[in-house]
MDTraj code that builds the backbone (N, CA, C; nanometers):
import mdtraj as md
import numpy as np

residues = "UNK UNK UNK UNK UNK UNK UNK UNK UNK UNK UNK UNK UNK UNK UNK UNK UNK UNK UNK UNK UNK UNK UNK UNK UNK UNK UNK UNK UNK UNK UNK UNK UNK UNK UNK UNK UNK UNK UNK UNK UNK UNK UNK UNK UNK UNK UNK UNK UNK UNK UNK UNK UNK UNK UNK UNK UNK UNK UNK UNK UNK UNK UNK UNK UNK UNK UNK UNK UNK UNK UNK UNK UNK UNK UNK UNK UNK UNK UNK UNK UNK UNK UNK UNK UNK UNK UNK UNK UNK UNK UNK UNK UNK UNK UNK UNK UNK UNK UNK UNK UNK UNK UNK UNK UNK UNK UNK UNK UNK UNK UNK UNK UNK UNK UNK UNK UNK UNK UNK UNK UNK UNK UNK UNK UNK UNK UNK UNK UNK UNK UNK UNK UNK UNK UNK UNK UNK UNK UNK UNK UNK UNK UNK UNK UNK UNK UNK UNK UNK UNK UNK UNK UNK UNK UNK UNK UNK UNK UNK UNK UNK UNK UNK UNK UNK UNK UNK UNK UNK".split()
xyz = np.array([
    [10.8295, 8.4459, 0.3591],
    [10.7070, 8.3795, 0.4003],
    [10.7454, 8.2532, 0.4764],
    [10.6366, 8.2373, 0.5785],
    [10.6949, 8.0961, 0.6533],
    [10.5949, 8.0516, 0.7121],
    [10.5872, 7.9268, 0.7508],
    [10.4749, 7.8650, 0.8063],
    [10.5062, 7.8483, 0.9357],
    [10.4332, 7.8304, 1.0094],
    [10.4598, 7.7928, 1.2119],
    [10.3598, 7.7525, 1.2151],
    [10.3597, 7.6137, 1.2594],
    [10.2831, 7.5344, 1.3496],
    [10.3016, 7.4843, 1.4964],
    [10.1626, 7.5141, 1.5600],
    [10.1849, 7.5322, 1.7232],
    [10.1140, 7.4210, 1.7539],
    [10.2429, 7.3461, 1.8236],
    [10.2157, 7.2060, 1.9231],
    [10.0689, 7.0915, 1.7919],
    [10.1670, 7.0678, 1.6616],
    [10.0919, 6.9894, 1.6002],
    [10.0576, 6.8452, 1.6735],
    [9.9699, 6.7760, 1.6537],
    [9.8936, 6.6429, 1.7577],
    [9.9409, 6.5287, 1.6426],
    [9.9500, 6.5694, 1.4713],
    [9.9018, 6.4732, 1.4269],
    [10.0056, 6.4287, 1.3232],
    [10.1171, 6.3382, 1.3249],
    [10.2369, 6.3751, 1.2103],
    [10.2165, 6.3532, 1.0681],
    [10.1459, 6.2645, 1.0268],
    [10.0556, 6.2678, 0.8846],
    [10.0825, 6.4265, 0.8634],
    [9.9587, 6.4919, 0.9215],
    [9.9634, 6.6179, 0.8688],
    [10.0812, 6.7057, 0.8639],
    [10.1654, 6.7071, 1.0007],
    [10.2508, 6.7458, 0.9505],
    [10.3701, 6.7377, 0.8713],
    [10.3964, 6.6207, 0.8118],
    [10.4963, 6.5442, 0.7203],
    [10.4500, 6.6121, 0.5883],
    [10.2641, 6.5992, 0.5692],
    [10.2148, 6.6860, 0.4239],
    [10.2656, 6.7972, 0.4391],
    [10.2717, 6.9039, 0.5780],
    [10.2917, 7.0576, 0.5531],
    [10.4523, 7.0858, 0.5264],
    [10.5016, 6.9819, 0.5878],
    [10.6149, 6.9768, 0.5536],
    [10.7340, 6.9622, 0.3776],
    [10.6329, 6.8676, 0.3629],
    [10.6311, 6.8770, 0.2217],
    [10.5768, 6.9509, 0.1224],
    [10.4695, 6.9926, 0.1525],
    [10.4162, 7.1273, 0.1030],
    [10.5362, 7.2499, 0.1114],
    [10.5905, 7.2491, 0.2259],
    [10.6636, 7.3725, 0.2456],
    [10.7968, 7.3540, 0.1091],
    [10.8366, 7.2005, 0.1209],
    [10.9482, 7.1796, 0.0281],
    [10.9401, 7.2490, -0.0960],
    [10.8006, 7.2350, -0.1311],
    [10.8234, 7.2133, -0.2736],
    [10.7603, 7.3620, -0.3144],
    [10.7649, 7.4448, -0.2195],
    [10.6824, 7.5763, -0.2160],
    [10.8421, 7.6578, -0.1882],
    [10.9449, 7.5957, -0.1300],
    [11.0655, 7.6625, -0.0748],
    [11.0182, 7.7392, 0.0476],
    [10.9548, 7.7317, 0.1265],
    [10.8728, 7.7878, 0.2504],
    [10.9644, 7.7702, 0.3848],
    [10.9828, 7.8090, 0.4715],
    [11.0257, 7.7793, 0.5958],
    [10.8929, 7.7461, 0.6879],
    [10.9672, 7.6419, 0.7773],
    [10.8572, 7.6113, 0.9063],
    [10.8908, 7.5928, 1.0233],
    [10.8243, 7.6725, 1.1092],
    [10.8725, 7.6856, 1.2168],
    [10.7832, 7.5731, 1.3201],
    [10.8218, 7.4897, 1.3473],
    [10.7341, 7.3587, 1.4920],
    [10.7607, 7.4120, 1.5979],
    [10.6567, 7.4456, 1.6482],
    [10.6282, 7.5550, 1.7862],
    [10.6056, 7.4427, 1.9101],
    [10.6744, 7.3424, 1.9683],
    [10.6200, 7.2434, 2.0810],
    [10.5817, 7.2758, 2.2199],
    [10.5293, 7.1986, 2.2483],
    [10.5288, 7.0383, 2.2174],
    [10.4639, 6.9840, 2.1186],
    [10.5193, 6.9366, 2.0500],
    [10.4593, 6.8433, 1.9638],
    [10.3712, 6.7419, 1.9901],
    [10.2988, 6.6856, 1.9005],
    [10.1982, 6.5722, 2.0007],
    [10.2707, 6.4096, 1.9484],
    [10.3724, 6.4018, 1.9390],
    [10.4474, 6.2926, 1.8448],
    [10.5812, 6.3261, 1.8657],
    [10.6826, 6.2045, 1.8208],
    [10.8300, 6.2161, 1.7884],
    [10.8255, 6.2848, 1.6794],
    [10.9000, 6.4055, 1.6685],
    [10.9301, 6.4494, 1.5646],
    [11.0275, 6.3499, 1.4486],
    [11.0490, 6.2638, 1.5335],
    [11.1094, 6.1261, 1.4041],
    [11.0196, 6.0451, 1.3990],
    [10.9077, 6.0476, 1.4089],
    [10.8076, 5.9322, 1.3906],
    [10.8466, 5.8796, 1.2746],
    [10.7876, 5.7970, 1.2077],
    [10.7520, 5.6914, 1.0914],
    [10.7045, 5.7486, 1.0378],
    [10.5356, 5.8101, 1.0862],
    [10.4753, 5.8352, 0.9985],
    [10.4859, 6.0070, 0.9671],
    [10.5654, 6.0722, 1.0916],
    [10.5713, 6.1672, 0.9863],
    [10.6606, 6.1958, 0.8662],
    [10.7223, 6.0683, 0.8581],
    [10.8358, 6.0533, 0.7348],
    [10.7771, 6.0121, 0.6411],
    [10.6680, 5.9498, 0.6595],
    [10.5928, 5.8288, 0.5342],
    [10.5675, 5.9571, 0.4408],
    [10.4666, 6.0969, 0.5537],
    [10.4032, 6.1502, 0.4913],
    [10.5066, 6.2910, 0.3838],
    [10.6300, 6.2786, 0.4590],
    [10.7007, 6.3823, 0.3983],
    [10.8025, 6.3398, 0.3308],
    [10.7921, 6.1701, 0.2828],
    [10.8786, 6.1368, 0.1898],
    [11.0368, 6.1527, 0.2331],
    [11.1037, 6.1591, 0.1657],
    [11.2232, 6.2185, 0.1115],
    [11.2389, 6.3835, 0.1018],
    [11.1004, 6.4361, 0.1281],
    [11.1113, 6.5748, 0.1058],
    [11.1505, 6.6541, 0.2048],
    [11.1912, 6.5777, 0.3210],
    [11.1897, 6.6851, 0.4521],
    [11.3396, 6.7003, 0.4460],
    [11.4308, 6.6455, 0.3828],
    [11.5260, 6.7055, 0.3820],
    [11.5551, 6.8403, 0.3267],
    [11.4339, 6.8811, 0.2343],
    [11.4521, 7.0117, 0.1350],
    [11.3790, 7.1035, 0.2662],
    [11.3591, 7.0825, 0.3671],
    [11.2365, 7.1999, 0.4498],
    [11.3807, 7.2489, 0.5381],
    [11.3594, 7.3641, 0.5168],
    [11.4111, 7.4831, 0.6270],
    [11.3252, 7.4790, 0.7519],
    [11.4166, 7.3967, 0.8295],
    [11.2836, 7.3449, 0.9619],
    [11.3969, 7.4302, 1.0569],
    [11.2605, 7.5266, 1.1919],
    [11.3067, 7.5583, 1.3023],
    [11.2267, 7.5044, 1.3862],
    [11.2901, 7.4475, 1.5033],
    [11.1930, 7.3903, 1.6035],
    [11.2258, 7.4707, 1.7179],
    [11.0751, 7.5131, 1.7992],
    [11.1008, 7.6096, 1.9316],
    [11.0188, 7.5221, 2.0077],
    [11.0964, 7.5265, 2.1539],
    [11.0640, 7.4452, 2.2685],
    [10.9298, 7.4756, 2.3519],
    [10.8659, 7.6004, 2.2634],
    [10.7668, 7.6600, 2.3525],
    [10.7129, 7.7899, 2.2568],
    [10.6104, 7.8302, 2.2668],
    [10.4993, 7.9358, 2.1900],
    [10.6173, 8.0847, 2.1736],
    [10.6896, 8.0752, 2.3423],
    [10.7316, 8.2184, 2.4455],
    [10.8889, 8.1678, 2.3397],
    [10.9463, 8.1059, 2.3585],
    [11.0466, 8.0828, 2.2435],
    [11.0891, 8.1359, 2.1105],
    [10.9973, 8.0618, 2.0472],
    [10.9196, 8.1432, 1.8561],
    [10.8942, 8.2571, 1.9281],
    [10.8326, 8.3247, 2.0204],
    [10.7784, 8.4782, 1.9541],
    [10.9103, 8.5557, 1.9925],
    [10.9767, 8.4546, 2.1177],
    [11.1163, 8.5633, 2.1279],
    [11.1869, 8.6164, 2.0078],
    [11.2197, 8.4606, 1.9264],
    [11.3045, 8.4985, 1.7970],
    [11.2363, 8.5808, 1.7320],
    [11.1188, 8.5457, 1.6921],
    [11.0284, 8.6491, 1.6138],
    [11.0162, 8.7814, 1.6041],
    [11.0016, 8.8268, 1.7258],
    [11.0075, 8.9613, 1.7900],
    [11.1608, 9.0482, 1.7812],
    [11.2704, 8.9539, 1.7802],
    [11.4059, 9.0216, 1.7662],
    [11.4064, 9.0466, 1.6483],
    [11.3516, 9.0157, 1.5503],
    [11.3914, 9.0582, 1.4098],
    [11.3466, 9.2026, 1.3830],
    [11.4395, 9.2530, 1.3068],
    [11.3683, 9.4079, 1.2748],
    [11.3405, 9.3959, 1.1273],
    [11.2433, 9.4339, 1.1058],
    [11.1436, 9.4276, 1.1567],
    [11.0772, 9.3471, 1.1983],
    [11.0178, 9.2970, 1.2682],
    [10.9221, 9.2075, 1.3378],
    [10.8121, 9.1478, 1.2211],
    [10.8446, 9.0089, 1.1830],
    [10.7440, 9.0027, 1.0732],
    [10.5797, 8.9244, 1.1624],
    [10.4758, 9.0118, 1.0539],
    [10.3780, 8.9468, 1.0981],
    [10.3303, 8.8278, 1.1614],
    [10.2566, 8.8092, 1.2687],
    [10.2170, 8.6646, 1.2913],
    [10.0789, 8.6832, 1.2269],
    [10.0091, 8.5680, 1.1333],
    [9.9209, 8.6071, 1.0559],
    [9.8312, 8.4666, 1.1196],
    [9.7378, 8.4443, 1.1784],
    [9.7126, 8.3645, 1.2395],
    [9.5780, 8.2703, 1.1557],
    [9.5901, 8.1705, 1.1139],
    [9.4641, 8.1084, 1.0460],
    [9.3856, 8.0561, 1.1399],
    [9.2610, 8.0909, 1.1635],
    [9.1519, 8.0363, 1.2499],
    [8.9812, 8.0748, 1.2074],
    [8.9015, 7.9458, 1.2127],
    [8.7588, 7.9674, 1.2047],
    [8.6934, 8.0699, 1.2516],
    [8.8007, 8.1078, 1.3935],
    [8.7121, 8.2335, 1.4730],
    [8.7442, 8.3887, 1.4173],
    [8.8008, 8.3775, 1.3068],
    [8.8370, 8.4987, 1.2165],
    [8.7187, 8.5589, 1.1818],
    [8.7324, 8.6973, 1.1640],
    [8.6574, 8.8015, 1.0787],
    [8.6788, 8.7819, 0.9310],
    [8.7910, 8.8160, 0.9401],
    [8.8794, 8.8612, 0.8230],
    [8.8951, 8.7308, 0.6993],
    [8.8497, 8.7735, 0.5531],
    [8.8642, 8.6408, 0.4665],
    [9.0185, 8.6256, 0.4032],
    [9.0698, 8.5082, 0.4307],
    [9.2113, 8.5207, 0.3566],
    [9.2312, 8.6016, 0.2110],
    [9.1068, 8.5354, 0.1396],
    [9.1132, 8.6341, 0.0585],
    [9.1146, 8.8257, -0.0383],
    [9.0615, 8.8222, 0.1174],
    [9.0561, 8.9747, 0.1498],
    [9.1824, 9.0390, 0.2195],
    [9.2390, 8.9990, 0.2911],
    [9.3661, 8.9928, 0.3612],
    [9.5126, 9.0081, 0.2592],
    [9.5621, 9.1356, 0.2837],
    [9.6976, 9.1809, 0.2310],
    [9.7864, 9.1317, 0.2906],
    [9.8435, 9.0374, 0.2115],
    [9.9595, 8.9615, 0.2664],
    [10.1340, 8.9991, 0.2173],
    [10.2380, 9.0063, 0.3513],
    [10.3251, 9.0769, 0.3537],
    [10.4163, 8.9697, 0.2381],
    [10.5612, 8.9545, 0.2093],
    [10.6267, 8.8711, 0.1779],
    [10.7320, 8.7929, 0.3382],
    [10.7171, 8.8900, 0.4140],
    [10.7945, 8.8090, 0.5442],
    [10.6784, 8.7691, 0.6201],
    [10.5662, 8.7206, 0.6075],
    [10.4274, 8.7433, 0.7526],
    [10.4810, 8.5381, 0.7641],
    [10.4323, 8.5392, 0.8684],
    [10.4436, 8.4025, 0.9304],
    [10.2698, 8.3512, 0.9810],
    [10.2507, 8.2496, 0.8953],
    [10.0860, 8.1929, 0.9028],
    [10.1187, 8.1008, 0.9712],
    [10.0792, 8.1247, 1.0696],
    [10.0675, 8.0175, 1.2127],
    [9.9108, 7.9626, 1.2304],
    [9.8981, 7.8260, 1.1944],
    [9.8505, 7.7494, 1.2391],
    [9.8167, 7.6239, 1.3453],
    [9.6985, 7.6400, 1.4121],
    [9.7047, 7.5910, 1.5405],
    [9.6929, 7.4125, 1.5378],
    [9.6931, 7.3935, 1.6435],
    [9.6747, 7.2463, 1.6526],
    [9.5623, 7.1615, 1.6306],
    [9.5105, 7.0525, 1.5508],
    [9.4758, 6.9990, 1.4679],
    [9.3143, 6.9790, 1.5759],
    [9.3535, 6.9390, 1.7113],
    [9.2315, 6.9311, 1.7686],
    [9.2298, 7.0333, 1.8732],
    [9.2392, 7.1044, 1.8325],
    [9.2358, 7.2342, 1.9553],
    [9.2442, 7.3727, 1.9147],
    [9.3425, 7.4002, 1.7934],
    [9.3503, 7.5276, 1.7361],
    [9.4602, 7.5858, 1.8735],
    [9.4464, 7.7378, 1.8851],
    [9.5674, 7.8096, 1.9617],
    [9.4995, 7.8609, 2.1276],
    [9.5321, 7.8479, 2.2219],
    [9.4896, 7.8623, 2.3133],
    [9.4863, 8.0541, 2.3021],
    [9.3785, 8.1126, 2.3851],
    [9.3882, 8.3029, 2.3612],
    [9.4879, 8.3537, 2.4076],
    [9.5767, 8.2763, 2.5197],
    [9.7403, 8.3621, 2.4971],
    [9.8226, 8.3672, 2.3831],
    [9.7754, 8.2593, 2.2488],
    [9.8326, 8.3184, 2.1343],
    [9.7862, 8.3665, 2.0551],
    [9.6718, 8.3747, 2.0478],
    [9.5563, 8.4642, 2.0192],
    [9.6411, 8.6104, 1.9866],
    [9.6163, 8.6586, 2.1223],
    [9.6970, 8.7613, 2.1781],
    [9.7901, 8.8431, 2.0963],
    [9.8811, 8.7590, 2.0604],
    [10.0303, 8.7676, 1.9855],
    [9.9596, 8.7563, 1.8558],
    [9.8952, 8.7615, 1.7814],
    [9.8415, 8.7733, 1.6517],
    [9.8630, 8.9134, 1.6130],
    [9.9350, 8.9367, 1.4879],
    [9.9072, 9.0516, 1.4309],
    [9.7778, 9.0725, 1.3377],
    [9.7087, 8.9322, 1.3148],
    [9.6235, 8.9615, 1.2120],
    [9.5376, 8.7726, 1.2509],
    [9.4372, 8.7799, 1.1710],
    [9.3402, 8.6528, 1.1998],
    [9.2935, 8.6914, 1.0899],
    [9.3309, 8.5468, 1.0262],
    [9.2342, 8.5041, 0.8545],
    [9.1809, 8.3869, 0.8839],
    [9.0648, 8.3794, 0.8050],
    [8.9745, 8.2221, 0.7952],
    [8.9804, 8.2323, 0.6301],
    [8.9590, 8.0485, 0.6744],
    [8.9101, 8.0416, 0.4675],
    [8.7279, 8.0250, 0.4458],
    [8.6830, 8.0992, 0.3782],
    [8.5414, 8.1168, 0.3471],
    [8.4986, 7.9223, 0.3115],
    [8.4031, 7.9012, 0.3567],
    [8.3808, 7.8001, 0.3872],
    [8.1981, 7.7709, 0.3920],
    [8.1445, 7.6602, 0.3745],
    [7.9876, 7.6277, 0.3823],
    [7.9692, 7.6353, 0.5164],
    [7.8340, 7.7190, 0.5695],
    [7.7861, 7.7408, 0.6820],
    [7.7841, 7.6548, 0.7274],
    [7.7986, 7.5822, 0.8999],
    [7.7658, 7.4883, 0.9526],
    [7.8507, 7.3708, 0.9666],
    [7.9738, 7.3953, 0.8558],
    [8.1009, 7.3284, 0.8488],
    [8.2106, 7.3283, 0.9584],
    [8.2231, 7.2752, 1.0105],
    [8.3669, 7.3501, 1.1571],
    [8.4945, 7.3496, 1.0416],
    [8.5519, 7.2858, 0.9928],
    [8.7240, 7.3150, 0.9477],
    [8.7765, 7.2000, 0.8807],
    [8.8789, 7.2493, 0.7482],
    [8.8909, 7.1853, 0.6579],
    [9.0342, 7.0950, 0.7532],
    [9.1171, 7.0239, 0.6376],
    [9.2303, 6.9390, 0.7274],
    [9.3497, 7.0600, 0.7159],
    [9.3610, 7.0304, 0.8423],
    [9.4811, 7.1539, 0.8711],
    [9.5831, 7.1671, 0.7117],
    [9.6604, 7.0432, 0.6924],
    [9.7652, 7.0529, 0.5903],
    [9.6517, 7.1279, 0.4201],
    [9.5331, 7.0560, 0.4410],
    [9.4369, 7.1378, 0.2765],
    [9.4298, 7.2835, 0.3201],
    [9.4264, 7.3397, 0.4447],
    [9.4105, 7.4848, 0.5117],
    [9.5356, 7.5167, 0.4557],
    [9.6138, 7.4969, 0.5059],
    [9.7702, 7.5355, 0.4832],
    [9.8097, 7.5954, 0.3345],
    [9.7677, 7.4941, 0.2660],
    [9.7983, 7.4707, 0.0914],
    [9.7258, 7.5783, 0.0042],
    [9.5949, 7.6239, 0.0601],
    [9.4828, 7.6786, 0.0350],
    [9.5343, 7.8477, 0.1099],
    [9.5828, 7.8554, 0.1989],
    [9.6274, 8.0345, 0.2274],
    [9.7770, 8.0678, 0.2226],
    [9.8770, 7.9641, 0.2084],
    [10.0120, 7.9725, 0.1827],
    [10.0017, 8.0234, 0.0171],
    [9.8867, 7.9568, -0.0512],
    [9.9448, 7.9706, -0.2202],
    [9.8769, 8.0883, -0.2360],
    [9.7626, 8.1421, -0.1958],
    [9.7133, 8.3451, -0.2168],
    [9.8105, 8.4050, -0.1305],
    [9.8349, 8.4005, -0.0259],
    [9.9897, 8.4778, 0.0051],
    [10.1007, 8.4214, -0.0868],
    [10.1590, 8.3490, -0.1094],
    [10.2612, 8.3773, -0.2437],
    [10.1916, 8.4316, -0.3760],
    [10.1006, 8.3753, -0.3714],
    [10.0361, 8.4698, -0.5369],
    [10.0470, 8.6215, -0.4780],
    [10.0036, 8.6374, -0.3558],
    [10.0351, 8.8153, -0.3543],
    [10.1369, 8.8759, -0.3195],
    [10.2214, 8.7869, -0.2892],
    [10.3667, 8.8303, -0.3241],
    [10.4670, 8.8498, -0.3808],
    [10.3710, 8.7561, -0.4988],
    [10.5086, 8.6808, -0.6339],
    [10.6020, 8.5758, -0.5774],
    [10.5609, 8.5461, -0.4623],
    [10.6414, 8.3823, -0.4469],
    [10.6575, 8.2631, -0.5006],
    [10.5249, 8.2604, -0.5765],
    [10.5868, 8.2022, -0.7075],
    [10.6794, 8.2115, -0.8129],
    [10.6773, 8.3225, -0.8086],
    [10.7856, 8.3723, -0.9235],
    [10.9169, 8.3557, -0.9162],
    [10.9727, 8.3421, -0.7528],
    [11.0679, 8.3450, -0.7099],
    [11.1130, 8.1980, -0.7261],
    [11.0434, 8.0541, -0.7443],
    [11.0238, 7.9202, -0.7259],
    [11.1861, 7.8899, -0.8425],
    [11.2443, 7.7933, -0.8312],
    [11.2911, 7.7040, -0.9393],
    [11.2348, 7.6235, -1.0183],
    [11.2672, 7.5594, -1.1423],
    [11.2515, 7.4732, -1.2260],
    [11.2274, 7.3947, -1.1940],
    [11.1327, 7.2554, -1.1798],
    [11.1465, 7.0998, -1.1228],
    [11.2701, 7.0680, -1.1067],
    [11.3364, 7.0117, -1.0306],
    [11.4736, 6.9207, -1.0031],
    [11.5400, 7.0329, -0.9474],
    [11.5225, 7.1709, -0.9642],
    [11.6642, 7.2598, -0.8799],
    [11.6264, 7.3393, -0.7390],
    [11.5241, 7.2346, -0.6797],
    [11.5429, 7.2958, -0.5088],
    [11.6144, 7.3365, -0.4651],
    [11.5956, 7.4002, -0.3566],
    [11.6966, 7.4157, -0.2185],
    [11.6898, 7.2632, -0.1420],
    [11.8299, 7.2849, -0.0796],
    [11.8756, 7.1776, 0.0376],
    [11.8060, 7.2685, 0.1820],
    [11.7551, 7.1813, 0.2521],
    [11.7132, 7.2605, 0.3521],
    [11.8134, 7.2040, 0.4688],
    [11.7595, 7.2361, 0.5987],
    [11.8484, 7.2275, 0.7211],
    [11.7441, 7.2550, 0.8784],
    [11.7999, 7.2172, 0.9730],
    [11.7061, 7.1950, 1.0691],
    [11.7727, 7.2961, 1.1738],
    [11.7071, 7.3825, 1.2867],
    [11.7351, 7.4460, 1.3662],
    [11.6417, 7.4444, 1.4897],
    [11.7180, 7.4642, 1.6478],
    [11.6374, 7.4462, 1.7371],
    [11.6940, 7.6103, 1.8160],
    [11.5435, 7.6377, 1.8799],
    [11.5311, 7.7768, 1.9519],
    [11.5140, 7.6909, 2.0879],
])
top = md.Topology()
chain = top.add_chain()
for i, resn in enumerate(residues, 1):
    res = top.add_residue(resn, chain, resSeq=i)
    for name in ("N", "CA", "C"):
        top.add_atom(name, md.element.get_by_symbol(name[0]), res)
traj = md.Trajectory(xyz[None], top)
């Protein structure tokens, strides 16, 4: 399971998803441009000490990530979270390799990545609402895909993380 975020605007949030990912053992893939230094301040404030535990890949471009993506055999899902979904996350069979790509904080994914979606989930939500904060989205369909995978199960004890490591496509 892994998270990808495309051309995030806002590093707060992503420092939380980042840390979210830590402590979930998750991989994340930063799809840029980014809308920030990926060394900002604040996206350190928000990811603590924890971003050293994130299995971070960074791709220079959308066409990048789907290259790597696409070479893998099998090709794991792109599972795409967006308001303009049919489909309820909760209804949605989730793989143990699918990759939940979430779009950018004020914009969401332009329809050329649309496109490249194997699948589109929304989270059920009060009518009339536009969208929760990307990183509470995140936290909220990352943890029913590990519950339906048993990715929890797979987790360590408090104190025996993984060391993570950083990679660029």
């Amino acid at each position: 399971m892994r998270l990808a975020l495309y051309q995030p605007d806002i590093p707060q949030n992503t420092g939380t998803i980042l840390r979210l990912a830590a402590c979930l053992d998750v991989a994340v893939d930063v799809i840029g441009p980014t809308g920030f230094d990926m060394s900002d301040r604040s996206l350190k404030r928000a990811g603590l000490d924890y971003l050293e535990h994130v299995v971070l890949t960074r791709h220079m471009s959308f066409e990048a990530f789907e290259a790597v993506r696409v070479a893998q055999t099998p090709a794991p899902r792109l599972v795409l979270l967006t308001t303009h979904a049919g489909q309820n996350h909760l209804e949605f069979v989730f793989r143990g390799d699918d990759i939940i790509l979430l779009g950018r904080e004020s914009a969401g994914v332009p329809l050329c990545v649309h496109t490249h979606a194997d699948a589109r989930v929304r989270i059920p939500m009060v009518a009339g609402l536009r969208s929760l904060n990307i990183a509470v989205a995140a936290a909220i369909v990352l943890g029913e895909a590990l519950r339906q995978t048993g990715g929890f199960a797979a987790l360590s004890t408090p104190g025996e993380g993984s060391a993570g490591n950083a990679v660029e496509s």
